[in-house]
N, C-alpha and C positions, 0 to 999 in steps of 0.2 A: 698765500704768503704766511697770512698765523693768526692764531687762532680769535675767536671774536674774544670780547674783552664783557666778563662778567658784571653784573650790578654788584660792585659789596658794601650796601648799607642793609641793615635790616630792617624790615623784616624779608626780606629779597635773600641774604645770606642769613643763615637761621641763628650764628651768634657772630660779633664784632671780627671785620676782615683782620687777620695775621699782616706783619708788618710784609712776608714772603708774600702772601694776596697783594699785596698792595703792591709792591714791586715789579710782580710778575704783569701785572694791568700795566703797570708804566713801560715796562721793560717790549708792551706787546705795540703800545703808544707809537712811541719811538720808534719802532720797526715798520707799522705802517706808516706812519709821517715819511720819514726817509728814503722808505724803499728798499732799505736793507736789511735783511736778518742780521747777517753781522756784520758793523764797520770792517773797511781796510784799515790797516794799520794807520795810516795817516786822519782820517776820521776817529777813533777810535775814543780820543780823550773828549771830543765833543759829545759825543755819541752816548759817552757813559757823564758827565755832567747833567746830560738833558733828563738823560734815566732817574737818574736822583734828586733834579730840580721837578719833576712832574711826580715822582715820589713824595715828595715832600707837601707838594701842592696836594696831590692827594688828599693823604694824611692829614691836612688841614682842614680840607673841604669834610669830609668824615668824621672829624672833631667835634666842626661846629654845626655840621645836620640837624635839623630838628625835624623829627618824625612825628606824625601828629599822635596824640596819648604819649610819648615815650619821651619826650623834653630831648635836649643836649647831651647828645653823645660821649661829651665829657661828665655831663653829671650822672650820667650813667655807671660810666666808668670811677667817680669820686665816691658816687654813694654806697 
């Protein structure tokens, strides 16, 4: 049904996942949760909230990682 869904924290991805990385995992989430590649039209507005709500979560989770030597994913990104 599609494709397996990669590791993107590093050192697993060799620098920080793209917001498109992170997307593309939610977007493959949602597909297997459901069972559908793409909603019907009627599914459609659920379908693409969840995408963006599991986005989101992501993104979040990825933020505040901490890999051991490399601290917080955001102080990464500050420093």
């Amino acid at each position: 049904m599609c494709r397996s869904i990669k590791t993107l924290r590093p050192p697993v991805l060799p620098e920080e996942a793209t917001e498109e990385d992170i997307r593309a995992a939610a977007l493959q989430y949602v597909r297997k949760v459901s069972g559908f590649r793409a909603p019907a039209a009627h599914n459609r507005e659920v379908f693409d909230r969840a995408v963006e709500a599991i986005t989101q979560a992501t993104a979040d989770l990825l933020d505040g990682l901490e890999v051991r030597g490399q601290g917080q994913a955001a102080a990464r990104r500050a420093g």
